[in-house]
N, C-alpha and C positions, 0 to 999 in steps of 0.2 A: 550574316555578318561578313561573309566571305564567298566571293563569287564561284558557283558549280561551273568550273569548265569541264565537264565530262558527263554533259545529262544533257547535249545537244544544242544547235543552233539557237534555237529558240530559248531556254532557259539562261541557255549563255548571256544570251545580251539582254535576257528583261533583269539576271543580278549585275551584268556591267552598268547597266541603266540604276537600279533601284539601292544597289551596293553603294557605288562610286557617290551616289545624291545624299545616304545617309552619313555617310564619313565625314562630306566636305559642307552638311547643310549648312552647320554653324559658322564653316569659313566664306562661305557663300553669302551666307545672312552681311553678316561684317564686311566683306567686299561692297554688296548693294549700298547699306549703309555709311559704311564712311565716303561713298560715294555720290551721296545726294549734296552735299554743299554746293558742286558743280550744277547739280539737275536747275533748269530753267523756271520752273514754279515753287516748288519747297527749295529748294537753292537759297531761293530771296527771301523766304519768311527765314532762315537759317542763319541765312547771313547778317539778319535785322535783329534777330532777337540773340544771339552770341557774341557779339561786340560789345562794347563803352555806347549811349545814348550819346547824340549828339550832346555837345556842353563839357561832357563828363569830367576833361581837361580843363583843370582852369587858367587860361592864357591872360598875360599883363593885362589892362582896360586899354592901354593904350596899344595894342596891339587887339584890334575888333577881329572878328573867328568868321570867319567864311561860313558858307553851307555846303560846300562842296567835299563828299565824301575824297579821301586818297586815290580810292581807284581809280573815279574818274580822269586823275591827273598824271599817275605814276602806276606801270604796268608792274606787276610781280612785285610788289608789296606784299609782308608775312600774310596772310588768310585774315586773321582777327585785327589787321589793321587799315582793311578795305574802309573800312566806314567809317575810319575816326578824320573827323574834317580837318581839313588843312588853312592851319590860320592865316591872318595874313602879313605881310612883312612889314615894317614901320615906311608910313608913308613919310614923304617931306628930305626923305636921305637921298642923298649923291653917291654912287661908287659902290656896287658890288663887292664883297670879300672874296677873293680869288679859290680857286677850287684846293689847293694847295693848304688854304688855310680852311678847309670845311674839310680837308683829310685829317688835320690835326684837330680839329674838334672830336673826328671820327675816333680818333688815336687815342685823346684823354678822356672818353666815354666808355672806353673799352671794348668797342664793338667787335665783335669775332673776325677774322680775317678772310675776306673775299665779299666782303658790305659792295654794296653799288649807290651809287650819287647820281639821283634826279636834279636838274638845273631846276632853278624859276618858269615859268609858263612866263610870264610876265614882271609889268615892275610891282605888283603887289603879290608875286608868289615868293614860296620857299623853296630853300635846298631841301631833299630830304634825301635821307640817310636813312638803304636798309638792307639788314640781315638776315636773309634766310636761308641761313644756314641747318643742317639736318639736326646741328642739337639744338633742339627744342628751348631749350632753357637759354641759349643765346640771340634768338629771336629779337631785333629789335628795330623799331622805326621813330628816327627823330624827323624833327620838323624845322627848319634854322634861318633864325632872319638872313634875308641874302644881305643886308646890311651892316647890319649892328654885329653878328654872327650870333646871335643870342638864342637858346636852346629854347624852342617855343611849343613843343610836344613829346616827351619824352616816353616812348611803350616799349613794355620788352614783357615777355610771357610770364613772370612772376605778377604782371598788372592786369592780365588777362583773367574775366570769369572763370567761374565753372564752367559751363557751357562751352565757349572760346575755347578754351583747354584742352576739353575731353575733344571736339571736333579739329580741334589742330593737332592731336595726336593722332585721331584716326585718319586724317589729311596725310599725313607720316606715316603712316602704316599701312593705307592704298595704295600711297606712291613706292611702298619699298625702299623708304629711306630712315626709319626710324631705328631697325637696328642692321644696318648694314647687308650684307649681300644673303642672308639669310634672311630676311623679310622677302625679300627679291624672289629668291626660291619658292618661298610659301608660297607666294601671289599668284608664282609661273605658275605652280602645281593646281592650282585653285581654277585657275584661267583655262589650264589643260582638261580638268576633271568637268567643266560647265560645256570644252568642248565634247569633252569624251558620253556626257549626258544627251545632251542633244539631238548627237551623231547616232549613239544606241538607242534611242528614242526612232528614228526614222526608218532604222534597219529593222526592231521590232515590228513599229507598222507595217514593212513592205512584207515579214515574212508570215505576217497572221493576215492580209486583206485579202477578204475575197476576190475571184476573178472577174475583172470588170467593174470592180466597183470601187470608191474611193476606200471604203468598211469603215466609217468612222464608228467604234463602240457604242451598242446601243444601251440606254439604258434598262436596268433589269423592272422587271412587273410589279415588285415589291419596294420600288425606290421611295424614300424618303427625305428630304432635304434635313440635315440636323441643323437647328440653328442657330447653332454658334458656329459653325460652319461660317453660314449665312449673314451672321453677325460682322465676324471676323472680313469675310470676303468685301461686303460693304465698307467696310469701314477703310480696308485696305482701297479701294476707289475713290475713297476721297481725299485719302491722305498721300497717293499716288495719281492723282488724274488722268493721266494718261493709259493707266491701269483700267479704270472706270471707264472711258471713254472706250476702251478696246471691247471692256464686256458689251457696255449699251449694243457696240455695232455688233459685236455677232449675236447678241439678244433679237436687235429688230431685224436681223438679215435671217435670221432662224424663223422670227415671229411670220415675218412678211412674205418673205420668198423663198425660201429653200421647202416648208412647207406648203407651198399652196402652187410647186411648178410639181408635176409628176416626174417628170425628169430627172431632176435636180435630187430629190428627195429620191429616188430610185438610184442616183449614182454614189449619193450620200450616205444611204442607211447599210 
């Protein structure tokens, strides 16, 4: 539970290694996690399935809905409001509503103070109006004929799923912004402890490998794969990819080559 520093080098840092990993697993776990919205393949099934479906908003008839998600168009948009599509502005009008008056819209909407305003892309875009601000619950993104100034998507986080919610608080709780400079600390401490694992991980190996040899641990004579173990590890491959793709290559570089060079296998084992 608590690191022996007085029983030598070596036990020293296999409990700063095995210590510091069971304290902080759970915050570790939670770091990884609320950190996949960003990840490039589950990112996107995350980002799809924790949103409003296209449609979800029902805009005038006479104002038809684009396909084109927010983000596409407006950068740092709240998280749960990437994919809600941006309708389009009443065709056939002359004359933009001036920015002064999409503040005062901003104003009698009640948006949290420090909102930011996206122009039109064109003459069928909208203003849009958004807050992401750290309280959660002030979150919001409108959508506003650049014409008429008529409020044509209205989201703020009390419209947000389940899903949306729980991932936009942990989006808040990654970044260290959910409850102020004490998140920040935990993160630092967490970010320290992943270095402090790592780092005693390397120093262990240099001080147990044989001379000459890389000593990667050999397996014992009685090994057996448990398979939930086994279960678990797959499953994690697929639901990480890039996880999986790391096994496959040291699977076939094991299977293929490191086995069958004497060399290799001599400087390996």
């Amino acid at each position: 539970m608590l690191p022996r520093v007085n029983r030598g080098k070596r036990v020293f840092w296999r409990d700063m290694h095995a210590v510091t990993a069971f304290w902080l697993s759970l915050f570790i776990a939670a770091l990884i996690l609320t950190g996949l919205p960003w990840s490039g393949i589950l990112g996107t099934y995350i980002n799809k399935s924790a949103t409003y479906p296209q449609g979800f908003f029902s805009f005038d008839p006479q104002k038809p809905e684009s396909t084109i998600p927010t983000k596409d168009v407006v950068n740092g948009v709240p998280w749960a409001a990437e994919q809600l599509p941006i309708p389009n502005s009443t065709s056939g009008m002359s004359g933009s509503i001036s920015i002064e008056q999409v503040m005062s819209i901003g104003k009698n909407m009640e948006l949290a103070p420090g909102y930011q305003i996206a122009l039109p892309a064109d003459e069928k875009g909208v203003y849009t109006i958004y807050s992401t601000t750290a309280d959660l619950k002030k979150q919001t993104t409108l959508h506003i004929d650049q014409y008429s100034g008529k409020v044509l998507a209205d989201q703020r986080f009390k419209d947000f799923s389940f899903m949306a919610k729980a991932v936009t608080i942990g989006i808040a709780l990654h970044q260290g912004e959910y409850f102020g400079v004490t998140n920040q600390i935990i993160c630092l401490m967490v970010c320290l402890g992943i270095i402090l694992v790592a780092v005693s991980g390397v120093v262990m190996w240099w001080l147990r490998k044989p001379e000459g040899r890389v000593g990667s641990p050999a397996l014992p004579k009685d090994f057996k794969m448990v398979k939930w173990v086994a279960v678990i590890t797959n499953l994690l491959g697929i639901v990480f990819p890039l996880v999986g793709i790391s096994l496959l290559i040291v699977l076939i570089l094991d299977s293929l080559v490191i086995r069958r060079v004497p060399a290799l296998k001599q400087l390996l084992g």
